[in-house]
C-alpha positions in Angstrom: 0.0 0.0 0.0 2.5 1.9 0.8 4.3 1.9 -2.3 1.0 2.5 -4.5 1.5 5.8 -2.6 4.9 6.6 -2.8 4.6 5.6 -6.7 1.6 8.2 -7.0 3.3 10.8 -5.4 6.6 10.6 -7.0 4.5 10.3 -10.5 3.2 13.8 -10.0 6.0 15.2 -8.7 7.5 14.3 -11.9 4.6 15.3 -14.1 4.6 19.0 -12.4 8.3 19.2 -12.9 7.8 18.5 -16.4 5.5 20.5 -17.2 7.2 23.7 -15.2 10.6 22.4 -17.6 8.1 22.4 -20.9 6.2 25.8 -20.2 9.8 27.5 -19.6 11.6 25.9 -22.7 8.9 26.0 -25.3 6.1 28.6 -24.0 2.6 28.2 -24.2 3.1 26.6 -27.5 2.3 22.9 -26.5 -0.4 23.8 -24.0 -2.1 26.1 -27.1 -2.0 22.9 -29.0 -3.3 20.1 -26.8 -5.8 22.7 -26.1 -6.9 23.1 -30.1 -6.9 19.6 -30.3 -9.5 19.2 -27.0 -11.5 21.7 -28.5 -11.4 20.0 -32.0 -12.5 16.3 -30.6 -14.6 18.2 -28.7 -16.5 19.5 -31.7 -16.8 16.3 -33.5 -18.0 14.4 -30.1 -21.2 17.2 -30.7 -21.4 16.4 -34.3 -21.7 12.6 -34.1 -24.4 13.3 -31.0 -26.4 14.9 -33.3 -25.8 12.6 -35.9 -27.5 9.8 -33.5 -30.3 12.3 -32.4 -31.1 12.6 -35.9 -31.0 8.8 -36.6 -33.4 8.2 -33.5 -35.8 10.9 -34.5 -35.8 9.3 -37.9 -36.4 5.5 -36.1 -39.3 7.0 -34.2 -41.0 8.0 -37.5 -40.2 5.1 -39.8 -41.5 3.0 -36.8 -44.9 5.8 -36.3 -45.3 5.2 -40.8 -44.8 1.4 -40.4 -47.6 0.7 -37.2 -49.9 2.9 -39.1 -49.7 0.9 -42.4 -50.0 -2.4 -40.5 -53.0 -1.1 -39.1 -54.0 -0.1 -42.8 -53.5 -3.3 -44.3 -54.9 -5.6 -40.9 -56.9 -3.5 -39.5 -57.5 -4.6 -35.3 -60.1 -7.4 -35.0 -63.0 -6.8 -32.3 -62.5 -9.6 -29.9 -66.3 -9.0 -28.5 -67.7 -10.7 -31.6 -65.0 -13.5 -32.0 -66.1 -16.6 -30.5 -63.7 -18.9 -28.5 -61.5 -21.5 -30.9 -62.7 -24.9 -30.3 -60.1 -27.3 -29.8 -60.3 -31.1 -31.5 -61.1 -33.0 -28.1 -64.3 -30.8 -27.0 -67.1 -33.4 -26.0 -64.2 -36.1 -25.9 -63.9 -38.1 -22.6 -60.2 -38.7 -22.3 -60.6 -41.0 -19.1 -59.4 -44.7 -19.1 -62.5 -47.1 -19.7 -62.1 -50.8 -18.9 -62.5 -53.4 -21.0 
């Protein structure tokens, strides 16, 4: 456990030294760029979004146009005026009778 810690802490001690080393040798050049590139994925990560809002709108009508042509083409029976099915063994007495 207590290496997980020391391991952590000595990782970002690293990372922040870095970073201070970067910032003074290059500028704000690299951090600009990661920060162009965040805003870029960014903007396609709200394109594809409403890429898929558009395809679910468009499932929800196809799916509206397709219920209301089944309907068209077998229309809903009225089960108050069907009567039951009869099955093939009505009347029949299926107990054992001796011989």
């Amino acid at each position: 456990m207590f290496k997980l810690i020391f391991r952590t802490i000595t990782l970002s001690i690293i990372l922040i030294i870095l970073t201070i080393v970067l910032a003074i040798w290059k500028g704000g050049e690299p951090f600009r760029w990661v920060g162009d590139k965040t805003v870029s994925i960014g903007r396609t990560i709200g394109k594809f979004g409403d890429m898929i809002d558009g395809m679910k709108e468009t499932k929800r009508k196809a799916v509206k146009a397709l219920k209301e042509m089944k309907e068209t083409v077998m229309p809903k029976k009225d089960d108050s005026t069907e009567e039951e099915p009869k099955s093939k063994d009505a009347g029949i007495d299926k107990r054992k009778r001796p011989k």
